[in-house]
C-alpha positions in Angstrom: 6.9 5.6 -22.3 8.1 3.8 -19.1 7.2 6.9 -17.0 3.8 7.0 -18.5 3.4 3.5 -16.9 5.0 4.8 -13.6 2.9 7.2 -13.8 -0.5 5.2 -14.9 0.5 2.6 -11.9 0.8 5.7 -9.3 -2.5 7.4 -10.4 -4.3 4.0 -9.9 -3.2 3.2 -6.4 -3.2 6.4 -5.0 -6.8 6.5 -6.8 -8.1 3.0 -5.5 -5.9 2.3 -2.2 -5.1 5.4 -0.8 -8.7 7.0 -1.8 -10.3 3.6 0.2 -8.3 4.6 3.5 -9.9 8.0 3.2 -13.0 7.1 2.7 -13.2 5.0 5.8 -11.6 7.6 7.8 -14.2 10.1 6.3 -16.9 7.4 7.3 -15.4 7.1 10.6 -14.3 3.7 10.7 -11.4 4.0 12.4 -10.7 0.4 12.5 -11.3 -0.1 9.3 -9.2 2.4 8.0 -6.0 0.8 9.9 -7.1 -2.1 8.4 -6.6 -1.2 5.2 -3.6 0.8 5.9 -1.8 -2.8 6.8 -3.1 -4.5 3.8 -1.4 -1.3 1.6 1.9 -1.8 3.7 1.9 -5.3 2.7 0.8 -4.8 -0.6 3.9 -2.3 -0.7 6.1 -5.1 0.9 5.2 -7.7 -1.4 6.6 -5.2 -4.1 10.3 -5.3 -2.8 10.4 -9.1 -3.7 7.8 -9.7 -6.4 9.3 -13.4 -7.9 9.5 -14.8 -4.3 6.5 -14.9 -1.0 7.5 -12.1 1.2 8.3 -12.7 5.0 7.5 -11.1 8.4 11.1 -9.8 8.1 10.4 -8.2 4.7 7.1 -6.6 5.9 9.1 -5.3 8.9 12.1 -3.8 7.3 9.0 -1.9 4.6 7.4 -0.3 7.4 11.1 0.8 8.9 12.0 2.6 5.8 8.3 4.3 5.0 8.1 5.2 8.6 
């Protein structure tokens, strides 16, 4: 049951965040597509602490370990 929700929570970002910065790259807005790459980092970020506001440092040390 819990990896149904895993999986539920995975289908819907990769189907509503991920498929976004696509589309903007398919519609070539470049800019827009970084955009919204950042604002999924941070969305990402704000998962690794979700009781307490995230910091620049958290944000930083996200995009270390996905990059």
């Amino acid at each position: 049951m819990k990896s149904n929700a895993i999986q539920q929570v995975r289908y819907n970002f990769f189907n509503t965040a991920v498929a976004d910065i696509l589309r903007a790259i398919d519609g070539k807005s470049l800019m827009g597509s970084l955009i919204l790459s950042f604002c999924c980092i941070d969305h990402i970020a704000q998962g690794t602490k979700p009781s307490q506001k995230t910091t620049r440092s958290d944000y930083k040390e996200c995009v270390e370990l996905i990059l």
